[in-house]
N, C-alpha and C positions, 0 to 999 in steps of 0.2 A: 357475230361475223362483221358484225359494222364497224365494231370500234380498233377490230385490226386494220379491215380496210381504213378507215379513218388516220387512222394511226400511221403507215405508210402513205397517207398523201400527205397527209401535215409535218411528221417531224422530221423529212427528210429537207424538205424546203427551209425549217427550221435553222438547219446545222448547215444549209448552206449562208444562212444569215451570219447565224454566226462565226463562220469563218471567214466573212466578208466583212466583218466590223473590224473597227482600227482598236478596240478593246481587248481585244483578244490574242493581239500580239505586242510585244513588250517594244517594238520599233515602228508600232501602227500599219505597219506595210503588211497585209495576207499570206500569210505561209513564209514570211521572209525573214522572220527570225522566232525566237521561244516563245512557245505560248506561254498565256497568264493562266491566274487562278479561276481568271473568268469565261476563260476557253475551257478547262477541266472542268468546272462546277456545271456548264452547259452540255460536254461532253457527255457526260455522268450522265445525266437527266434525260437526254438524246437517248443513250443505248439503253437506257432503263425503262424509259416509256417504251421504246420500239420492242425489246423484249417481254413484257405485259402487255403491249398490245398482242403479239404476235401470239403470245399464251391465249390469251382472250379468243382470237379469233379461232383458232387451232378447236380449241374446246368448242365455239361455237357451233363449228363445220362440222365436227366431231357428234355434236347433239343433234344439229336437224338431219345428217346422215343416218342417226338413228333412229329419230324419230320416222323416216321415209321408211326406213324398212319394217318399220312395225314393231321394233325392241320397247317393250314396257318396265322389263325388268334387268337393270343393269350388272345386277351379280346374282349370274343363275342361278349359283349353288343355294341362293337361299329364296327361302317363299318372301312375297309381299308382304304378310301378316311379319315374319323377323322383319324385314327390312324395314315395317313402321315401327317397331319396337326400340331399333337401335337410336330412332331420330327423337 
């Protein structure tokens, strides 16, 4: 769960960086004309991390929710004994 949170404080400030650099636009000016390859290359990284994180925490929240209710065994259908078997 931390590292989504994590993830949503940091890379949002991130991409506001980067849209505020004069690198990232081919007339130096923010938003005022086509971005470079180094606004995509950022971009890319930006939604990708924030996508993996947000998996990450999802899953997180996902496990200590189960672990509060008492879930030991994640696929009922089968006993523990299979479940060590397949690992």
């Amino acid at each position: 769960m931390a590292v989504g949170v994590w993830t949503w404080l940091i890379w949002p400030r991130f991409a506001v960086a980067i849209w505020q650099d004069a690198r990232a636009w081919q007339d130096g000016d923010p938003g005022g004309s086509a971005p470079t390859s180094f606004f995509w290359v950022h971009a890319l990284l930006i939604v990708t991390s924030l996508a993996v994180g947000t998996a990450i925490g999802v899953l997180g929240i996902q496990g200590w929710r189960s672990h509060r209710r008492g879930e030991r065994n994640p696929r009922p259908e089968m006993s523990v004994e299979q479940l060590n078997r397949e690992s």
